[in-house]
C-alpha positions as CSV (number, residue, x, y, z in Angstrom):
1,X,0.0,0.0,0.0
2,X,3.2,2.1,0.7
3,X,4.8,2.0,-2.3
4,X,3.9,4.8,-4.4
5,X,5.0,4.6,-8.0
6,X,5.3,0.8,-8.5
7,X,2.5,-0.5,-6.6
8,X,0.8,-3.8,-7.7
9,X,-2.3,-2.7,-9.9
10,X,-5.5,-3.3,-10.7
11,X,-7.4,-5.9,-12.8
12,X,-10.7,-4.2,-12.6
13,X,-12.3,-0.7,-11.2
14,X,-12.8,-1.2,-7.1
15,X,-16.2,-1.2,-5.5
16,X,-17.2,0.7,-2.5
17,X,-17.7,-3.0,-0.5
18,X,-13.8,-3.4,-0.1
19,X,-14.4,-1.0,2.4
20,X,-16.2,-3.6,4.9
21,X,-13.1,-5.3,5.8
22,X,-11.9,-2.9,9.1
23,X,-8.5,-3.1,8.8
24,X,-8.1,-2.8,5.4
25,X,-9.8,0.0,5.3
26,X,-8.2,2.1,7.9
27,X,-5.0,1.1,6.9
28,X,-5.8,2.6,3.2
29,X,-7.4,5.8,4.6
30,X,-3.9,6.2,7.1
31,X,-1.4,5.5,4.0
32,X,-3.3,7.7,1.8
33,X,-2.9,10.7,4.4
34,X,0.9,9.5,4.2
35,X,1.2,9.7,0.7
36,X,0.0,12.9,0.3
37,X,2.3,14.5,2.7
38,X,4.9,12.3,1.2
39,X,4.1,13.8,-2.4
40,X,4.4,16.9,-0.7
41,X,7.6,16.1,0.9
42,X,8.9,15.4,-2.6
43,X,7.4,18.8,-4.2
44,X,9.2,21.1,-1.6
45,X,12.7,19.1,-2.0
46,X,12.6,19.6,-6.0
47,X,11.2,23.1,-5.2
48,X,13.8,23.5,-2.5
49,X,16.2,22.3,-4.8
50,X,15.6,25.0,-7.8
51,X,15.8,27.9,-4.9
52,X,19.8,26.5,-3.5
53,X,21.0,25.4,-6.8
54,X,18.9,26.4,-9.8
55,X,21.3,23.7,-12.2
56,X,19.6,21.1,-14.1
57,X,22.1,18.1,-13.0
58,X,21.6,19.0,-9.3
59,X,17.6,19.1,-9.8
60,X,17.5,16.0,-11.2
61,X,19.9,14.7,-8.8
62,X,16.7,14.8,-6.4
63,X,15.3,12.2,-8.2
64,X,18.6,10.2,-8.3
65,X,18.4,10.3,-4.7
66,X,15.1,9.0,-4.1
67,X,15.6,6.4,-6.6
68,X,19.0,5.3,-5.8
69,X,18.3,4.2,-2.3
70,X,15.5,2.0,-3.5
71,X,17.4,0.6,-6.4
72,X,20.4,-1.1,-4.0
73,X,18.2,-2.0,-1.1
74,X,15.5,-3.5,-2.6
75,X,16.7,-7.2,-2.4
76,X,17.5,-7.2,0.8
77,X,14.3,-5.7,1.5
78,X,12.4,-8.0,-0.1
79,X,14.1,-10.9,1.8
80,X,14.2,-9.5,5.1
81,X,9.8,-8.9,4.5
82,X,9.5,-12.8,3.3
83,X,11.8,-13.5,6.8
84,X,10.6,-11.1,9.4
85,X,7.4,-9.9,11.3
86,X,6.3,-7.3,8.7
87,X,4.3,-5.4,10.8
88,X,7.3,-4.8,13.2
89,X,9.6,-3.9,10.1
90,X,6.8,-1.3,8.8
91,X,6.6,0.5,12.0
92,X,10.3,0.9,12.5
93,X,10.8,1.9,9.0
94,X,7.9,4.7,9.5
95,X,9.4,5.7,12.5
96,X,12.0,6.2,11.0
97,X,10.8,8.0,8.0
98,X,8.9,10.9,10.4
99,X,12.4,11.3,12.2
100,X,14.1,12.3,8.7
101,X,11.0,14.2,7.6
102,X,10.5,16.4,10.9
103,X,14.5,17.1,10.8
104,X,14.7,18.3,7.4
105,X,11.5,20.6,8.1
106,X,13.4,21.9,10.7
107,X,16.4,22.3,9.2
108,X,14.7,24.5,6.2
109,X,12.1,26.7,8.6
110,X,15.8,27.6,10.6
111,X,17.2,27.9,6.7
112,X,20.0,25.6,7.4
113,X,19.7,23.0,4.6
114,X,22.8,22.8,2.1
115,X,22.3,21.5,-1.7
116,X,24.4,18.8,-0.2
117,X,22.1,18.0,2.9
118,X,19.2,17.9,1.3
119,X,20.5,15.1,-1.3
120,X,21.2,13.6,1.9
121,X,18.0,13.9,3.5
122,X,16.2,13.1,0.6
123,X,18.8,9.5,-0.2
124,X,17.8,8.7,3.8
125,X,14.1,8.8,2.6
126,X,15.1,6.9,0.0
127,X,16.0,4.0,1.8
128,X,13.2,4.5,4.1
129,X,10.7,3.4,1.2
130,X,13.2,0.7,0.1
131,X,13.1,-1.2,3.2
132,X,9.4,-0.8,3.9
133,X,8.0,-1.2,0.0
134,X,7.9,-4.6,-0.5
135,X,6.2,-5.8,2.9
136,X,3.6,-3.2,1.9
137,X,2.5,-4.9,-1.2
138,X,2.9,-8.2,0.9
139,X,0.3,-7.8,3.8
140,X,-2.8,-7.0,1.5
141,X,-3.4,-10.7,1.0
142,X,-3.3,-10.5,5.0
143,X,-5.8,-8.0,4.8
144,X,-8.8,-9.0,2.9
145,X,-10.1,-12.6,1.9
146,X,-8.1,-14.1,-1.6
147,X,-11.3,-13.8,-3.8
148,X,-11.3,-9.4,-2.6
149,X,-7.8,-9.7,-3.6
150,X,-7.9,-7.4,-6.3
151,X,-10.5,-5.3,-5.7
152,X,-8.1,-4.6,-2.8
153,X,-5.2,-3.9,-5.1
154,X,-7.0,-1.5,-7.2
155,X,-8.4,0.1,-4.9
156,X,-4.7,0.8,-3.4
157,X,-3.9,2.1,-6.8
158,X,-6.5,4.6,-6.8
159,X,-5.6,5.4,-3.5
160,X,-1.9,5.7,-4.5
161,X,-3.0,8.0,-7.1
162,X,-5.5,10.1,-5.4
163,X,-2.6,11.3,-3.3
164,X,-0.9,12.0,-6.5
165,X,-3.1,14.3,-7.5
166,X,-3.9,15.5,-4.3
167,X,-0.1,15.8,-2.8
168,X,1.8,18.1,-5.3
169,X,-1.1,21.1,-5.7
170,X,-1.4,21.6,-2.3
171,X,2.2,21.3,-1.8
172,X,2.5,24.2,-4.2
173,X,-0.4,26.3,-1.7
174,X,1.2,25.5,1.1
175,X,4.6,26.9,0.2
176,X,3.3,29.8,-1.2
177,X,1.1,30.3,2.0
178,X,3.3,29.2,5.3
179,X,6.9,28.5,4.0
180,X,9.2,25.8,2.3
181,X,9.4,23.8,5.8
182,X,5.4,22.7,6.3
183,X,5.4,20.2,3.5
184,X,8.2,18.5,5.5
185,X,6.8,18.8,9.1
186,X,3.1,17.6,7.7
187,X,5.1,14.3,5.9
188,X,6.5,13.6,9.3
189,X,2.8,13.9,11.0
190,X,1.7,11.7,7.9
191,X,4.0,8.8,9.1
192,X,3.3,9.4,12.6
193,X,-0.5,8.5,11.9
194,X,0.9,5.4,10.2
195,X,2.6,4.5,12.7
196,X,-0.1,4.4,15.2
197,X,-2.4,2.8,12.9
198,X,0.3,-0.5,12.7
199,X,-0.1,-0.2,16.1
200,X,-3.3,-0.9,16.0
201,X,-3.3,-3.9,13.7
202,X,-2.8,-7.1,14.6
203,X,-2.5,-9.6,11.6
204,X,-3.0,-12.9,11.8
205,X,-0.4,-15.1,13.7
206,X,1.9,-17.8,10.5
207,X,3.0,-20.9,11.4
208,X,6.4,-21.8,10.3
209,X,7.2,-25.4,10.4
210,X,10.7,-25.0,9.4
211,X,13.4,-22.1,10.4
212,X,13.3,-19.3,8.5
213,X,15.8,-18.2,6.2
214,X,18.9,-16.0,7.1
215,X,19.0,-13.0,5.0
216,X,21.9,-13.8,2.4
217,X,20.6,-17.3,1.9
218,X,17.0,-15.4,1.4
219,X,18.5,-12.9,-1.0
220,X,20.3,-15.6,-3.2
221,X,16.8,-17.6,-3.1
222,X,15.3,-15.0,-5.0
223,X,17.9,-13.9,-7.4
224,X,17.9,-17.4,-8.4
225,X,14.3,-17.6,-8.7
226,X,14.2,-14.5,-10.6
227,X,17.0,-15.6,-13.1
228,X,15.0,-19.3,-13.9
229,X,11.6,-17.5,-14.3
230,X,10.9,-16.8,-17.3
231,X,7.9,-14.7,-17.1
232,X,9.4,-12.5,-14.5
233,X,12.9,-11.9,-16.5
234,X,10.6,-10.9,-19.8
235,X,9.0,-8.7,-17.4
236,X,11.8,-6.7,-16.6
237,X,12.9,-6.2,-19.4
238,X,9.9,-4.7,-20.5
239,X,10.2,-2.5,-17.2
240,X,13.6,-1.2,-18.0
241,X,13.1,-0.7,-21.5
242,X,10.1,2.4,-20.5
243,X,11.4,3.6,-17.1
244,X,14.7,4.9,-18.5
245,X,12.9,7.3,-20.9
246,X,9.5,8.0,-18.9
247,X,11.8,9.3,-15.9
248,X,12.8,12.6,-18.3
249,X,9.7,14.0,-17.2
250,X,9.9,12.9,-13.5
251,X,13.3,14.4,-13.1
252,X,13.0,17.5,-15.4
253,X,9.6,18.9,-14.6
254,X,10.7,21.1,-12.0
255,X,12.6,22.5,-14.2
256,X,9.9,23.3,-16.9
257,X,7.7,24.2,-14.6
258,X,10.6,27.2,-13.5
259,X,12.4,27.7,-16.5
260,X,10.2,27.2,-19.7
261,X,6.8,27.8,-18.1
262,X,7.9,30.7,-16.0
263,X,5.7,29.9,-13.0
264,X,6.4,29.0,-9.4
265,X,5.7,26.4,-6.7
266,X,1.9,26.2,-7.2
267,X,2.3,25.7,-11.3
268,X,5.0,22.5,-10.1
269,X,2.1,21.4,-8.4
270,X,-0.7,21.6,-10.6
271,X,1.9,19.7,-13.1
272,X,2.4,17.1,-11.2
273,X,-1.1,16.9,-9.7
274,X,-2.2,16.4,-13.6
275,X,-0.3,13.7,-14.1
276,X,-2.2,12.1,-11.2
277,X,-5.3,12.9,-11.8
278,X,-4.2,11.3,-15.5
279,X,-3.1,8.1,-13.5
280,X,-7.0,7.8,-11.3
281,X,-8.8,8.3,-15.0
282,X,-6.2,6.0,-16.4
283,X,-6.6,3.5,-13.9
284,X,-10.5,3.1,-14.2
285,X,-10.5,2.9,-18.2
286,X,-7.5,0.8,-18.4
287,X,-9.4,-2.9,-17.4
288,X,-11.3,-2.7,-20.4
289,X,-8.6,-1.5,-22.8
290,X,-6.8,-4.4,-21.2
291,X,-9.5,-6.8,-22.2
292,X,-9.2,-5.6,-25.4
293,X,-5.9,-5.1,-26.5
294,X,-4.0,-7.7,-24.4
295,X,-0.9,-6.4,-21.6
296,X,1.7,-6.0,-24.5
297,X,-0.4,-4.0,-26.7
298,X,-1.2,-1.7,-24.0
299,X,2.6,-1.3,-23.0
300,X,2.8,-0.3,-26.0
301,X,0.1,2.2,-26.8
302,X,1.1,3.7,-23.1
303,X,4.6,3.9,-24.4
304,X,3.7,5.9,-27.6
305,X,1.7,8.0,-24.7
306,X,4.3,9.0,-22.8
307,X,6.5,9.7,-26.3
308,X,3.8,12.2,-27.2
309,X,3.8,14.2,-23.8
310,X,7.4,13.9,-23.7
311,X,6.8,15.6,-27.3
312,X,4.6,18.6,-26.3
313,X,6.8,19.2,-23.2
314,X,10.0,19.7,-25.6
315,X,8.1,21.4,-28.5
316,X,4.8,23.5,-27.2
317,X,6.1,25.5,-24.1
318,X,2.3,26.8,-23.1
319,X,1.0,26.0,-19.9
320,X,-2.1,24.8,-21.0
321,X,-0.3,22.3,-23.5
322,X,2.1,21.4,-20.6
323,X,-1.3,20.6,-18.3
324,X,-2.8,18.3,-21.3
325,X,0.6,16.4,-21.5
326,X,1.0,15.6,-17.5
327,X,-2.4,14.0,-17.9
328,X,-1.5,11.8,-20.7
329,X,1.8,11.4,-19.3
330,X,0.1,10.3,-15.9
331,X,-2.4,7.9,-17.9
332,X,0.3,6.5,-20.1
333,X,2.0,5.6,-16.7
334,X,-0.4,4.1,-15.2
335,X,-1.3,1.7,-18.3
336,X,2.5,0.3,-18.4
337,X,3.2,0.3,-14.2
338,X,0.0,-1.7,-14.1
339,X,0.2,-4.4,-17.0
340,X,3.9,-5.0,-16.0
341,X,2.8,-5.4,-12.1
342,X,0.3,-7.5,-13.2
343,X,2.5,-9.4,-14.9
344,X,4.7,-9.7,-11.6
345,X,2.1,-10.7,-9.5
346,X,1.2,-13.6,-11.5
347,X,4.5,-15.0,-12.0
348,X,5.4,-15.1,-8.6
349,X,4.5,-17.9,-5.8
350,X,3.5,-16.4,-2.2
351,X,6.7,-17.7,-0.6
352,X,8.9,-15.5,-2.9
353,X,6.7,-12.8,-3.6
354,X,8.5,-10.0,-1.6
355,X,11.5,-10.8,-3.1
356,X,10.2,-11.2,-6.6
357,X,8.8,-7.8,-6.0
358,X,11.6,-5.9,-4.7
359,X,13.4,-7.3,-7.9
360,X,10.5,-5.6,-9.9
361,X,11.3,-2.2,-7.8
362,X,14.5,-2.6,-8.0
363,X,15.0,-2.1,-11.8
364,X,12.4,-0.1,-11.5
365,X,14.2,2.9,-9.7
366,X,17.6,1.8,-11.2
367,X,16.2,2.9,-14.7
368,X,14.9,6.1,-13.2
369,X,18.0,6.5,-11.3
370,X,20.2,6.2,-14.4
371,X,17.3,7.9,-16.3
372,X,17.0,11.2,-14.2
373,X,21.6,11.4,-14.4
374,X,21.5,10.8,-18.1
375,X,18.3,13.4,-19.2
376,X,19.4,15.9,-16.2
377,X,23.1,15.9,-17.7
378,X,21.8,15.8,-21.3
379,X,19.8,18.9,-20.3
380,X,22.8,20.5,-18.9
381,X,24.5,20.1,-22.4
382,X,21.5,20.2,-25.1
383,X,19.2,22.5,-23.3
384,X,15.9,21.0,-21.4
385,X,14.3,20.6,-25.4
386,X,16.5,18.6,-27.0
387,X,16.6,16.2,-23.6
388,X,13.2,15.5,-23.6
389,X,12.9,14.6,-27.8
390,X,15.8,12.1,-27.1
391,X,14.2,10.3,-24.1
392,X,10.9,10.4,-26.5
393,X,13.2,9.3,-29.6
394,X,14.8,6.4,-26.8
395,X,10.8,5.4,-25.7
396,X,9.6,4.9,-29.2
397,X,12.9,2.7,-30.6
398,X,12.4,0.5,-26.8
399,X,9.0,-0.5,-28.5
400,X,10.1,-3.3,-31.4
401,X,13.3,-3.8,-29.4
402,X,11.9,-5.3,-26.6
403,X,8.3,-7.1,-28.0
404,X,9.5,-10.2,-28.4
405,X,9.8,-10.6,-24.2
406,X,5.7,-11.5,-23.6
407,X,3.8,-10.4,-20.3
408,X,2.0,-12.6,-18.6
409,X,-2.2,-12.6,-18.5
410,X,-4.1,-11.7,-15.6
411,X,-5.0,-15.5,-15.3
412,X,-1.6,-16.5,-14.5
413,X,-0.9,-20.0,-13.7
414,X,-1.8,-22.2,-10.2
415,X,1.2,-21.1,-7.8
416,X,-0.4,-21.9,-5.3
417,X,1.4,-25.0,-3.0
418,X,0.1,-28.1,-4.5
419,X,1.2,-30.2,-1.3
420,X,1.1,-33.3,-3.6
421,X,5.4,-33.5,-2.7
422,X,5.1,-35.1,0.7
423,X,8.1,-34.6,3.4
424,X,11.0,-37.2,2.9
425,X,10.6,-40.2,5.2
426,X,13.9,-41.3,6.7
427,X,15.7,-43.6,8.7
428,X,16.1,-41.6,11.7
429,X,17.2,-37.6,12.2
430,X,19.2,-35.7,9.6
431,X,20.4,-32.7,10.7
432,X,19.3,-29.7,8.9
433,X,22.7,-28.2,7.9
434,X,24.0,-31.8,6.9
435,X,24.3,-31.3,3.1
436,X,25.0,-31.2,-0.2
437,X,21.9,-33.3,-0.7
438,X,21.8,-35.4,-4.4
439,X,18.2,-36.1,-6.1
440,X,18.0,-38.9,-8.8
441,X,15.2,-39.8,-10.8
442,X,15.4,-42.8,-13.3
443,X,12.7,-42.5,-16.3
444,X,12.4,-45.7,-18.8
445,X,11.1,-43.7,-21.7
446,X,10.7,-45.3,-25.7
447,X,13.4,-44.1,-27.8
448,X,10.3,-43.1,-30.0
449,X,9.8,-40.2,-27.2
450,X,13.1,-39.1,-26.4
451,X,13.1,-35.7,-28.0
452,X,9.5,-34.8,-26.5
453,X,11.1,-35.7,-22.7
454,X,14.3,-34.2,-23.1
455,X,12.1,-30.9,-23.8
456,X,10.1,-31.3,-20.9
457,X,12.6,-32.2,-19.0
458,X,14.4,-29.1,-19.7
459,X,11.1,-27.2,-19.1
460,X,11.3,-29.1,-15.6
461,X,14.9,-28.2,-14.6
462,X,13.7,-24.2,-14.1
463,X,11.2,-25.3,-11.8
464,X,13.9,-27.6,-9.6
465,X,16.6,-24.6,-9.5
466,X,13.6,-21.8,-9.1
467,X,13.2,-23.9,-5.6
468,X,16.7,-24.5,-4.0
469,X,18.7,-26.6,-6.6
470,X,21.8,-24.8,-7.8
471,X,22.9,-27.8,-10.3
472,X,21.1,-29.7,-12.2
473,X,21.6,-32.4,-15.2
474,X,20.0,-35.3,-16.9
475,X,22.2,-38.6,-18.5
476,X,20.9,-40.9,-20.8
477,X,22.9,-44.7,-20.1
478,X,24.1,-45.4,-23.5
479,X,24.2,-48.9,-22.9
480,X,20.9,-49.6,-22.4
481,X,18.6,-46.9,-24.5
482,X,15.9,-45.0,-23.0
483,X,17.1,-45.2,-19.4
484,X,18.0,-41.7,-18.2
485,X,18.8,-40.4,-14.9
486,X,17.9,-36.7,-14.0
487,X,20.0,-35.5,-11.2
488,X,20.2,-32.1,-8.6
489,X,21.7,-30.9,-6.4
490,X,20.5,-28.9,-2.9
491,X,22.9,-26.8,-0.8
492,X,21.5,-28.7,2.6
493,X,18.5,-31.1,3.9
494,X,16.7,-28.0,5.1
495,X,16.5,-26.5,1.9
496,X,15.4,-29.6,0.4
497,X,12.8,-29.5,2.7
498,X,12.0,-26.1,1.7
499,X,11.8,-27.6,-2.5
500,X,9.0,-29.5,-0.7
501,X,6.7,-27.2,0.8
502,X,7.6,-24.6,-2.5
503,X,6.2,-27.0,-5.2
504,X,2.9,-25.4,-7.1
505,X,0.5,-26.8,-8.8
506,X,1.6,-26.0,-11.8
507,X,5.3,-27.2,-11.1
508,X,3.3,-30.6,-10.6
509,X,1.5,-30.4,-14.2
510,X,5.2,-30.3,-14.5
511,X,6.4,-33.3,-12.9
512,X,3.2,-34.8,-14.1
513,X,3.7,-34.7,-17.8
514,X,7.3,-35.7,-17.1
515,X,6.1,-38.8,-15.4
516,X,4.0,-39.6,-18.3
517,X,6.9,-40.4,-20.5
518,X,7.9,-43.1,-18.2
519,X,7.1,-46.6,-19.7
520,X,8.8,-49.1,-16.8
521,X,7.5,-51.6,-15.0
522,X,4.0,-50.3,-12.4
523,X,5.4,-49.0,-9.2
524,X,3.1,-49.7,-5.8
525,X,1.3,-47.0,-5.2
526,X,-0.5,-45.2,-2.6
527,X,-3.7,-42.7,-3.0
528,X,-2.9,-43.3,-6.4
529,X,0.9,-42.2,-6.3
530,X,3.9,-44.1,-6.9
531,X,5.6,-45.7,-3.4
532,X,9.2,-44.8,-4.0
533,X,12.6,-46.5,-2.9
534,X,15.6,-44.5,-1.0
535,X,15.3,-42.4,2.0
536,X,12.8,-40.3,0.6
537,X,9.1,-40.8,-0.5
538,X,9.0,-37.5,-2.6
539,X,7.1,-36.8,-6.1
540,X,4.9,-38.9,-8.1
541,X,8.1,-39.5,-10.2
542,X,9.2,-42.9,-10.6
543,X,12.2,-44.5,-8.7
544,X,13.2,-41.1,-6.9
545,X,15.8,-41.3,-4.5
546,X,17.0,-38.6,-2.1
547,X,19.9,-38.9,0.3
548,X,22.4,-36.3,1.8
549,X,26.3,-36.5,0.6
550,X,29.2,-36.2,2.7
């Protein structure tokens, strides 16, 4: 709920009836309050910025500073909210945050805030929403039942963008009326509230049958799920290829709204309360231009969106104009940030989903980290114009470059735990750290077939190293043919007991289809499953033996 630019998003319009589940909604009403005062927050530090150093590399530089944070912390954050209590982590981090916020305001209202400091103040906020991003978008399955899901998310997104368009114009009123400091001072009271409603909360009690994981071994987990998921990777790409051009406008705007426009704080604010109110029409239009036009297509026509405002910025400075283009630029946005979160969600399993996430967020702010250097340096040589046309010019050439890497439907596949992979039964205690651990599988499959199961067998290896193995391989015994022998490897018997409770459903249409080729003699089974030799009775694969090596 936290996370304000690249929330998860919605499938379909929300309806007032999310509203009967208490906590969710007084923890939406408190985090809305906190957004706007943190989209104020971020108005008065690029406003703040323009007065100490009116230079277009240190404007931009504000936006480095937010991203940056966010962009190096993000995977441990992610790990640390699949690991931890997440309601303890959020109302540290929010603590936290209304400590940094409540300084800097008083820093500026005793006008004692450097160029320097305030990069400072505003990279500590930075990793502030880094550490606490990813556990937000992890408790709102806590918060409503599954089939409210994503009414819930979308009704976060319009929340999320409410604030947009709320936060920046009366930042802009605010420091015309009473000073540069209140927009800091009313963030901090924003996070306070939060704070008090976590407080509040008390989400339902997990049980954890096995230890958790320590935070490198989590952090690995989910680089290594990230790199074998296919879905996810094409999704990043797709992220990459639009952030590093849509953050011109995010970086520079302060700058047009000073510089080419003429105006002051409040015309910042109506600029960048346009592009939120683009993002709440945006995001109750976009479900049936989904329907329509599929999550690639839409990428796409958001894409050639932002290319045109990024066009009328560069080419028509009137106010007006400049107005018309925030809200297409804020619609654009909201059509790509919600088909490629959408396409997140749906690849990911709920026992890596805070790490999948933060992997999402992190290239996410990396592009607009690189983004805001390269168009606020470009800017400093070309001239604001020419920087925004080249960002368009980069937007528009990302489009064929990077189709051929598909999003994923709203449907998705079954991730959730099939339990069909039952714990090993062994021959007394193995201790948990006792490892490597060694998996074999024989298969009897007719030569006939061979090319069909080597595929799915391939197809099948991403799904064993998504879930703890870090080798894998499969033999075929060229003295007798058709016998093969598929092989991996798991670091220790604990996280071989973590493959088991991480199998989906669809990893078992997997296993299923792989057993299927298997043409030797009937195994015994039981409840319809194959009784397996070896230490361990695991899958319904056929003669599967685990057993820890020395």
């Amino acid at each position: 709920m936290r996370d304000r630019k690249a929330e998860a998003q919605p499938l379909q319009p929300p309806a007032a009836s999310i509203f009967s589940h208490r906590t969710f909604a007084v923890l939406w009403l408190a985090t809305v309050l906190s957004n706007i005062g943190t989209w104020m927050h971020d108005v008065g530090a690029g406003w703040l910025m323009t007065s100490l150093a009116p230079s277009l590399l240190w404007v931009a530089l504000v936006q480095t500073a937010t991203s940056l944070p966010v962009f190096l912390l993000s995977l441990p954050a992610g790990a640390l909210a699949d690991i931890a209590d997440r309601r303890r982590l959020l109302v540290g981090v929010q603590a936290a945050l209304a400590l940094v916020a409540g300084g800097l305001g008083l820093l500026v209202f005793l006008e004692q805030v450097s160029p320097a400091m305030l990069l400072l103040f505003t990279f500590a906020m930075g990793v502030g929403t880094a550490l606490g991003a990813p556990a937000w978008q992890a408790i709102v399955p806590s918060l409503v039942p599954r089939e409210a899901l994503q009414q819930a998310v979308a009704t976060n997104s319009v929340g999320v963008n409410l604030s947009r368009a709320i936060g920046p114009a009366l930042a802009g009123f605010i420091i015309t009326a009473l000073g540069l400091a209140m927009p800091f001072l009313i963030n901090a009271l924003s996070f306070l509230a939060v704070v008090g409603v976590l407080l509040w909360w008390r989400p339902p009690r997990t049980e954890r049958r096995l230890p958790a994981e320590d935070l490198l071994g989590a952090m690995r987990t989910g680089l290594r799920y990230a790199w074998h998921n296919a879905p996810l990777r094409a999704t990043l790409v797709r992220a990459a290829g639009f952030f590093l051009f849509a953050s011109a406008y995010w970086a520079l705007l302060p700058l047009i709204a000073r510089q080419v426009l003429a105006g002051g704080a409040p015309l910042y604010g109506i600029l960048l309360g346009c592009v939120g109110a683009g993002a709440v029409l945006g995001a109750f239009t976009l479900p049936r231009l989904r329907a329509r036009l599929g999550p690639d297509n839409v990428v796409a026509l958001g894409t050639a969106g932002t290319v045109a405002a990024l066009l009328a910025l560069a080419g028509l400075p009137l106010r007006p104009v400049a107005a018309l283009a925030c809200l297409l630029a804020g619609a654009s946005w909201i059509a790509v940030l919600t088909s490629l979160n959408v396409s997140m969600q749906v690849a990911l399993p709920d026992w890596v989903r805070a790490r999948g996430l933060s992997i999402f967020v992190m290239v996410f702010f990396g592009s607009m980290s690189v983004g805001s250097i390269t168009w606020g340096q470009t800017a400093t040589l070309l001239g604001l114009p020419a920087a925004l046309a080249l960002a368009a010019a980069g937007a528009l050439i990302a489009i064929p470059l990077t189709w051929r890497w598909k999003l994923q439907q709203g449907s998705g596949l079954d991730l959730a735990p099939s339990t069909h992979w039952p714990a090993p039964l062994v021959d007394g205690e193995v201790a948990h750290d006792r490892g490597p651990v060694m998996v074999t599988i024989e298969y009897r499959v007719e030569p006939i077939q061979a090319e069909a199961f080597v595929a799915t067998l391939d197809e099948l290896s991403h799904e064993r190293r998504r879930d703890g193995a870090y080798a894998w391989g499969l033999f075929e015994d060229v003295a007798q043919p058709g016998r093969y022998l598929e092989y991996f490897l798991v670091a220790s018997w604990l996280e071989h007991l973590r493959q088991h409770e991480r199998v989906t459903r669809a990893d078992q249409d997997i296993q299923t289809r792989a057993l299927s080729f298997h043409a030797g003699p009937d195994q015994p089974h039981i409840e319809g499953r194959p009784v397996h030799a070896g230490l361990a009775a695991a899958d319904d694969l056929p003669q599967h033996r685990t057993a820890p090596t020395r």
